[in-house]
N, C-alpha and C positions, 0 to 999 in steps of 0.2 A: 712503792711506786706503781703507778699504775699505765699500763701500755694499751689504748684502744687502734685495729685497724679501718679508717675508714677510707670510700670507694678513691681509686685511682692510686692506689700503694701510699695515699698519704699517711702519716702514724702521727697520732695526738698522745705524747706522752704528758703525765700529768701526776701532782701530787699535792696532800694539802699545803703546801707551800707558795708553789708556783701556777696552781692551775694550771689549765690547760695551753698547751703550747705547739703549733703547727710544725711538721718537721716533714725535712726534704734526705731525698738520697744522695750519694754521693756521686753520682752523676747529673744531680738538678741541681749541686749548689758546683761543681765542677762548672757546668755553665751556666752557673751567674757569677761565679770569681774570678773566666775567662784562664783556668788553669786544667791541668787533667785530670780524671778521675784518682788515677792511683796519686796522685800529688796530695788530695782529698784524703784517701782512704789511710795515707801515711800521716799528714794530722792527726787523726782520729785513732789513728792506734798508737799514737806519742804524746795521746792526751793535750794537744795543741787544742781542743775545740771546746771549752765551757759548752756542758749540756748535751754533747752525742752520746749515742746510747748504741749498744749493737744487740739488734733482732734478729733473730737467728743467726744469718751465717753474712746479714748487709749491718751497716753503719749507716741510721738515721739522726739528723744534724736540723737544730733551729733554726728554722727557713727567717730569723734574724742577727744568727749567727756573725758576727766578724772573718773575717780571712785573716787566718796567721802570720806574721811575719816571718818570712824565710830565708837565713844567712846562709843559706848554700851561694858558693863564688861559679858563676856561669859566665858562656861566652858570649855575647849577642849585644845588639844594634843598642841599646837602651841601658847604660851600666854606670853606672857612677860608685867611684872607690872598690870597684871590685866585686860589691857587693848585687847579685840581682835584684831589679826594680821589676815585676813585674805590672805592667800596664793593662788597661784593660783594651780591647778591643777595639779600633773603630765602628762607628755604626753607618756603613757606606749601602744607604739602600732601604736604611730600618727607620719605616715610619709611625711603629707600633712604639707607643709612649710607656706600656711596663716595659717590654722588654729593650727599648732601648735606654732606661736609665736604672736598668736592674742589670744588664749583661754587657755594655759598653760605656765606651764614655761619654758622658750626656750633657750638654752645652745648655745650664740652668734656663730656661724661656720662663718658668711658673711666675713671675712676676706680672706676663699677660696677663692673669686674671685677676689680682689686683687692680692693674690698669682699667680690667673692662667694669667691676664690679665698682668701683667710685664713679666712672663717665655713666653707667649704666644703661649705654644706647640698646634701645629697643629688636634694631637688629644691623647687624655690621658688616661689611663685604671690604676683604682685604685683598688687594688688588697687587700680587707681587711678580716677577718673574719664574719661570719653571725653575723647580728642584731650591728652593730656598727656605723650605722647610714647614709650608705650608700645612700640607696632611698631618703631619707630626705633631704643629701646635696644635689643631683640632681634633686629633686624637686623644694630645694632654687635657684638651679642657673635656672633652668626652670624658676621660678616668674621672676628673676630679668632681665633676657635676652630676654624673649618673651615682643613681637609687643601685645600689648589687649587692647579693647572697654577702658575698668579698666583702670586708674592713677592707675599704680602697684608699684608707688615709694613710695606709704606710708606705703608700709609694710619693708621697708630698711631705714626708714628717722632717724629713733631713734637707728638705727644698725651700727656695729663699720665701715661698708663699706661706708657709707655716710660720715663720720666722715675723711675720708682719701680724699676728693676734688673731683672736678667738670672733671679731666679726669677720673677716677673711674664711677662716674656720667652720665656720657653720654653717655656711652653704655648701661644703665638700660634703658628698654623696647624698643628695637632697632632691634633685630632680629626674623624672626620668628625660631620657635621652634619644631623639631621633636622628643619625646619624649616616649620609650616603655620602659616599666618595666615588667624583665622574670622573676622574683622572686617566682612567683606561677606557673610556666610551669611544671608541677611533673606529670608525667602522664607514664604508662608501656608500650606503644606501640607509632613509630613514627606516625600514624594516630591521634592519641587522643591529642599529641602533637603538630602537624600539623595544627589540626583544632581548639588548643589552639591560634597559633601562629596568625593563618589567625581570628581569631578572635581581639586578641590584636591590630590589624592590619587595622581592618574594623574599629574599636574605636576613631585609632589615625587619618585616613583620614575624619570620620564623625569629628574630632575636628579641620578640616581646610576646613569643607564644602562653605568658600569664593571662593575655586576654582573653582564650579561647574558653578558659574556666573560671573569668569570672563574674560572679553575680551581681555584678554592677553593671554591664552592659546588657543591653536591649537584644532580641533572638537577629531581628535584622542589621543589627553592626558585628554582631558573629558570622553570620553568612557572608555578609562581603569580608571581612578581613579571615575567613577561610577561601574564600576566593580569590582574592591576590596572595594567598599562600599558597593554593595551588598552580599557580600560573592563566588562571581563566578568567583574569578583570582583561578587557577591552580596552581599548585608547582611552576615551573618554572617562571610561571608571578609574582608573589609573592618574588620569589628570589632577584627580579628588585625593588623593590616596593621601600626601601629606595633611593634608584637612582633617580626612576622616581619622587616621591613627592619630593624630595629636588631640584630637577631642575623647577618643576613648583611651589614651593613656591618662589625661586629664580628670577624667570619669574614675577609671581605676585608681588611681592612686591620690588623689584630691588635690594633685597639682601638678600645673600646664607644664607641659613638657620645653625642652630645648631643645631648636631644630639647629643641624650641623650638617650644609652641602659643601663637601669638597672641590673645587675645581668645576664649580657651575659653569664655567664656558666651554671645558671643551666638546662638548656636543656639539654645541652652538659653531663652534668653529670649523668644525668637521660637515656641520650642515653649511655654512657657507661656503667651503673650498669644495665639498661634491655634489652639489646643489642642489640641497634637501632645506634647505634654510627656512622656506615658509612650513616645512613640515614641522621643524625639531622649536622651530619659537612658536607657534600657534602652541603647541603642547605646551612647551614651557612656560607659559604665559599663564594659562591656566591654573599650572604644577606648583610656581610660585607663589601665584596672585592666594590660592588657597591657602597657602601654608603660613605668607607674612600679612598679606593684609588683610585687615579687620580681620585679626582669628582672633579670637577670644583667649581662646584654647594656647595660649602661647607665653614663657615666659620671657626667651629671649630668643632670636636667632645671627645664627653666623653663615655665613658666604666666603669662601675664596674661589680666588679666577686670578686668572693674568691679565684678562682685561677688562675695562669696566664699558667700553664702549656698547653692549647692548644692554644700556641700561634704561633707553627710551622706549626696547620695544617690549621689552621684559616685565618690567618693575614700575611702566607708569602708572603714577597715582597714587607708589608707596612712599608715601611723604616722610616716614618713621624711619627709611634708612640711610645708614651712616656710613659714608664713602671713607674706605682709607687705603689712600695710596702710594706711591715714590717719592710723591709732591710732598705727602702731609706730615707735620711735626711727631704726630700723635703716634705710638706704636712702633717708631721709628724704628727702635732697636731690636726689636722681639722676630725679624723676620732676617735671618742673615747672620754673619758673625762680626760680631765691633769689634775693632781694635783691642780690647783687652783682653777679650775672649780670645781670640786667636794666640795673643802673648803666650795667654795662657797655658794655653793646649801646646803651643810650640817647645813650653818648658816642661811640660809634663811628660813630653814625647823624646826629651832631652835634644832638639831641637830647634833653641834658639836661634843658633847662628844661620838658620835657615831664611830667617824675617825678610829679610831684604827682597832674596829673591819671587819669597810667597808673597811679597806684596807686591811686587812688578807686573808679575802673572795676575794675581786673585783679588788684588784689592780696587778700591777706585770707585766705588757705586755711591751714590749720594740717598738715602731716602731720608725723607726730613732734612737734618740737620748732620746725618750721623753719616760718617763713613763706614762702610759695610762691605766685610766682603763675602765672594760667594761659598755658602757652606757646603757644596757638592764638592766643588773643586779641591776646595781647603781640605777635607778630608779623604780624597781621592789620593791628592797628594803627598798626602804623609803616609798613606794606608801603600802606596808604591815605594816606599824607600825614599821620599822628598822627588821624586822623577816630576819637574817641570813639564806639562803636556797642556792641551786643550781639550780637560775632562767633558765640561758644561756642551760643548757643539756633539758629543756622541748621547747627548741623551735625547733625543728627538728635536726636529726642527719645526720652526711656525709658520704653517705651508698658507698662511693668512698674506706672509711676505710675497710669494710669486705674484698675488695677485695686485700688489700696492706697487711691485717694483718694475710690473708692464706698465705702468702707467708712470714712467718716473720722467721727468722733464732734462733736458740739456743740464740745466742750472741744477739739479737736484742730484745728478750723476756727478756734474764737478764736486758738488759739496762731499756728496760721499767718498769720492778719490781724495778730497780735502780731508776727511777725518780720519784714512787710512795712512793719512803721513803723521798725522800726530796734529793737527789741526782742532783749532776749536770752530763752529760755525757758526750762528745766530740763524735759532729756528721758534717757531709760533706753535707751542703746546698745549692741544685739546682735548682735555680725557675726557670729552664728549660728545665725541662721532661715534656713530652707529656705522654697523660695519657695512652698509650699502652705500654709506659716505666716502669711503676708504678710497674707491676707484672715481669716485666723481670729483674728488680735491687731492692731489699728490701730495701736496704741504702735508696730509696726514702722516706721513710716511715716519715723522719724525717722533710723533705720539706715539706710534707705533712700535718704532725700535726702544723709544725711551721704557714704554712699561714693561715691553717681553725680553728688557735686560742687553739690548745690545748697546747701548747709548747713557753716560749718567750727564748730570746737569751739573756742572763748578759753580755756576755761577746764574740767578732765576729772578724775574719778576711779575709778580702780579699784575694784571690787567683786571681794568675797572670790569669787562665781559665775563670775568672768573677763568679766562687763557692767562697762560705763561709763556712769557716774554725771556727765552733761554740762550745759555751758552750752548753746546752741546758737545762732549765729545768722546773719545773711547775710553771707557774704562778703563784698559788693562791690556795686559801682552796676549791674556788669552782670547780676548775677543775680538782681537786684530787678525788673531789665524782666523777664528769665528766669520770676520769678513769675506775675507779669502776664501773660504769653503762655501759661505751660504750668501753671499751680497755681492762680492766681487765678480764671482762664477756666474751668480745667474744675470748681469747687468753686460757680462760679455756672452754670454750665451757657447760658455766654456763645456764643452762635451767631453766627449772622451778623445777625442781627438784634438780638439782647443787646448785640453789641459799637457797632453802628453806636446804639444807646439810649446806652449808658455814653457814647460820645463825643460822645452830642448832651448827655447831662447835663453833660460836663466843659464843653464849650462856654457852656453858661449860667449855670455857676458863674464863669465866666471874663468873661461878658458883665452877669453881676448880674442874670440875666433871670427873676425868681421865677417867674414864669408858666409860663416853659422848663422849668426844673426840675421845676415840680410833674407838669407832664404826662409826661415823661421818666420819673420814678420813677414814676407812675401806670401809663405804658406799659408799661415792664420789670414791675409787680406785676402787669398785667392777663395778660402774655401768657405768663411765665415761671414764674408759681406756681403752686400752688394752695392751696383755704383750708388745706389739711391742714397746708402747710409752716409756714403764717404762725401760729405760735404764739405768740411772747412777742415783748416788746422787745428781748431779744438775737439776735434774729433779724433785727429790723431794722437792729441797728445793723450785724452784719454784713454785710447788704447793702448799705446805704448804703458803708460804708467801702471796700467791694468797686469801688460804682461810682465812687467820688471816687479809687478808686487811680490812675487816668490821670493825674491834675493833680499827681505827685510831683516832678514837674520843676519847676512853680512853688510848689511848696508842701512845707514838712515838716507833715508827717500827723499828728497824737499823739490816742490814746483813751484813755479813761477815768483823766484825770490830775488833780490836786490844785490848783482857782487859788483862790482867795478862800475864800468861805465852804465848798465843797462842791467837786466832781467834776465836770468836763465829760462829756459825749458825744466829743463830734469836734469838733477844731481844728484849723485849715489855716493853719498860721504861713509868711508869705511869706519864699521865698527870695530876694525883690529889693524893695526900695521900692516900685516901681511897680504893688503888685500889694495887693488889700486882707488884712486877715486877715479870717478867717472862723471862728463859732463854732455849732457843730447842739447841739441839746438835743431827743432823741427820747424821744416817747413812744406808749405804746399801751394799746388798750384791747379789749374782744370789742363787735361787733354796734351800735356807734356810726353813728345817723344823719349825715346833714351836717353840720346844724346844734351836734351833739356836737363831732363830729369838727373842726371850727372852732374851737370853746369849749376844746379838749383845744390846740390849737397856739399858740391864744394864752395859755395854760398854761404851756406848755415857755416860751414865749419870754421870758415874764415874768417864770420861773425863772433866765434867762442873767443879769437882771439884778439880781433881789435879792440870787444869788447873789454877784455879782461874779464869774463866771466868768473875763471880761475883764481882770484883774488881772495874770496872767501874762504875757499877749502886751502887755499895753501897759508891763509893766518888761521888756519886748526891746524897748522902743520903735516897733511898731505902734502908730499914731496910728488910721489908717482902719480901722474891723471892723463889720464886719458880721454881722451876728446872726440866727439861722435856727431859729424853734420850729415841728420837723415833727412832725406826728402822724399812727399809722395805725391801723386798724383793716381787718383783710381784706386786700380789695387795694385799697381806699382809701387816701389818703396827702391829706394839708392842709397847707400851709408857709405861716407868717406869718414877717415879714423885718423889720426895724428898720436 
């Protein structure tokens, strides 16, 4: 047998039998078996591992080794007959494609590129919501397309792409590969930006330093690609930069590379929100225009973003690209977790009985045809011990909304108090506004939430224009809190003082404390309005229903619905016995003394009961309700209770 050491403590043992065979320590296959090192070392010296060998005083192991079975009886979360199961790791965070399906548990996507390689679009921009697994796919198609030192086909041989034959095959490790991810580019000024950009930049030419030695390129494409290695290409040079590297890997290697931008808008987004926008799109424009249209030099390219709406100022005149987005059939599945997939992982994690609630929470998104749910959360979730939270809202927010929801119309504020009760609405979908549109039409608003994941579609129709003619409504329980934190808040202009009011209201609602209440919403109208806003009763009810949105947890919320004789206001049907139901009949009026304003609440409340409002909630069997006629006037407000 023969033992050679090569660099990085790697050991290729070898013999004429077997040849040569790559071998890892027992601390590099400890984590890729997601077990500990001595658990390793104890294999290995009970001859549990075909093919370890020990070099001197360590234990080196077939970096395609198997993991042992292990009948030791343990205590822990994940145990079926006694026996330990162990699982591999979540990958909460891991966008790197070896190592997340070499050291976690890895939700098969490799069938992407079968899809992409039969359609064979020229270049393709998938348009999905944050955190749904974006980088990741283009990471995997990065391993499986890029030319490396590495045999990279053994990270696809056990993957459902392999499984599909040898013309799928043959293009694994075949191209070289241009690859930048803008996902972190958040910066307030185009400078900070710029020099984010020209960084990312200097990275990805130090990872094809082959060019610098070879005799295939010209003395003048070595000097500039030693000069964006250095950090000294300018705006302009830099604008060329995907051009230029994809013609000389082209050059080097006899074939056009594949360009792979991750998360092309957020620049773009962050130049619109801190208004650098004409800096960071004139460059991009450029960045792009070189890299997809008319380049010769090119085999395929791929684009992700969240959104596709600057596609008019970006990409005009690339006739060659292929939009895929929420709306489209195509790719449906590859971006999210389906339904099976989640079974899956639910049984694997032992699990199961969990479905129910993870799909109240996490499911609900429609893209294509396919119900999807979101894979941050879903694995957030399990990786907590199953703890139901609203993962997706702490991963950053889309600060594109402030500036869509200044402009949001009466009618567009009720719809959205509409979809915070469980509402569906009828809204006009355009995934092609540009985002200087955004503030000039509010209707956008909808496009909006639908691609950045706050909104899915039940129910869509095509229009002859190429809009959608949509249902719209919330996905899921976590995107309901999601409201509440980021659309609720900023549509009442909830501070820190607004919100510590809302919770002192829901507390009093909670405690049946009239007196609480009345000062609470008194508070919030003394400190939060002015007389200009407070114009009608639908003004108030919006508010009102604004602050009782904290109490959704004990309460389903319904406005302006059909019991007895007439229409309610607001009712707060409990979601447990324990808890009363609760019915508001608001009204208003202009320039109401006290004494009015009194006379006007014992009005409403008088009305809950001629009407029979209370009809409804007592055939769901609410026995206890309690009844609430508030009246305002200004930033006065009066509540009589029964």
């Amino acid at each position: 047998m023969q033992i050679d050491i090569l660099p990085n403590n790697v050991y290729t043992v070898g013999d004429d039998k077997r040849g040569y065979v790559h071998m890892k320590s027992c601390k590099q296959m400890a984590m890729v078996w997601g077990i500990s090192e001595r658990r390793v070392t104890g294999f290995c010296k009970e001859g549990m591992i075909p093919g370890a060998v020990k070099v001197g005083k360590r234990w080196q192991i077939p970096d395609d080794a198997k993991r042992p079975a292990d009948k030791r009886i343990v205590t822990g979360r994940y145990i079926k007959s006694g026996v330990e199961n162990e699982k591999k790791p979540l990958p909460v965070g891991i966008s790197d494609y070896i190592r997340a399906q070499l050291e976690y548990y890895y939700v098969d996507k490799t069938l992407l590129i079968k899809e992409f390689l039969d359609r064979k679009a020229f270049v393709s921009l998938f348009t999905r919501p944050r955190r749904f697994g974006k980088t990741l796919n283009m990471d995997m198609l990065r391993v499986f397309f890029e030319i490396s030192d590495e045999d990279t086909s053994r990270y696809f041989t056990d993957k459902a792409i392999w499984k599909c034959g040898d013309e799928y095959r043959k293009h694994q490790g075949k191209y070289p590969v241009i690859f930048l991810t803008f996902k972190d580019v958040k910066y307030d000024s185009w400078e900070a930006t710029f020099a984010k950009i020209s960084g990312l930049l200097q990275e990805e030419f130090g990872r094809h330093s082959e060019l610098q030695n070879s005799d295939k390129l010209e003395k003048y494409e070595k000097n500039y690609f030693e000069k964006v290695l250095n950090g000294q290409a300018n705006e302009v040079e830099l604008s060329a930069s995907l051009q230029k590297l994809s013609k000389m890997l082209a050059i080097h290697y006899k074939k056009a590379p594949i360009i792979i931008i991750d998360e092309y808008d957020t620049p773009i987004q962050e130049g619109y929100s801190k208004e650098f926008y004409d800096e960071i799109i004139g460059f991009m424009r450029n960045f792009f225009s070189g890299a997809f249209k008319d380049n010769s030099n090119l085999s395929y390219g791929f684009l992700t973003g969240i959104l596709r709406i600057a596609q008019e100022s970006i990409f005009s005149g690339l006739n060659n690209l292929t939009v895929n987005s929420v709306m489209d059939e195509e790719y449906d599945g590859f971006f999210g977790f389906t339904e099976s997939e989640v079974a899956e992982m639910l049984a694997y994690y032992g699990a199961s009985d969990k479905e129910e609630e993870l799909r109240s929470w996490y499911d609900g998104y429609f893209f294509g045809n396919k119900e999807i749910y979101n894979p941050w959360s879903v694995i957030n979730y399990l990786s907590r011990g199953c703890l139901p939270q609203a993962y997706w809202v702490n991963t950053g927010k889309n600060e594109v909304l402030e500036d869509v929801l200044n402009t949001a119309t009466d009618d567009i504020t009720e719809k959205l108090y509409s979809l915070l009760q469980g509402d569906r609405v009828i809204a006009r979908i355009d995934q092609n506004v540009v985002y200087r549109s955004l503030a000039e039409d509010p209707a956008n608003i909808y496009s909006l939430l639908l691609v950045a994941g706050y909104l899915k579609t039940p129910k869509k129709e095509l229009q002859g224009d190429g809009a959608w003619l949509c249902e719209v409504s919330i996905p899921n329980r976590e995107i309901a809190a999601v409201y509440k934190s980021e659309i609720l808040s900023h549509l009442m202009q909830i501070g820190a003082m607004g919100r510590a009011t809302a919770n002192k209201i829901a507390e009093s609602l909670y405690a049946q404390d009239t007196k609480k209440l009345q000062d609470g919403i008194g508070e919030y109208l003394k400190k939060s309005i002015s007389f200009y806003d407070a114009g009608a009763e639908g003004f108030y009810h919006g508010l009102v229903l604004g602050l009782i949105a904290l109490m959704d947890n004990q309460y389903r919320i319904r406005s302006n619905r059909e019991s007895g004789d007439g229409r309610y206001d607001i009712s707060l049907f409990p979601r447990e016995n324990k808890y009363p139901g609760m019915i508001m009949e608001l009204k208003w009026d202009k320039d109401l003394n006290d004494e009015e304003l009194d006379a006007l609440s014992a009005e409403a409340l008088d009305q809950i009961n001629k009407k029979g409002y209370d009809t409804e909630m007592r055939e769901e069997g609410v026995a206890d309700i309690i009844k609430f006629g508030i009246a305002f006037s200004g930033k006065k407000v009066k509540i009589r209770t029964e």
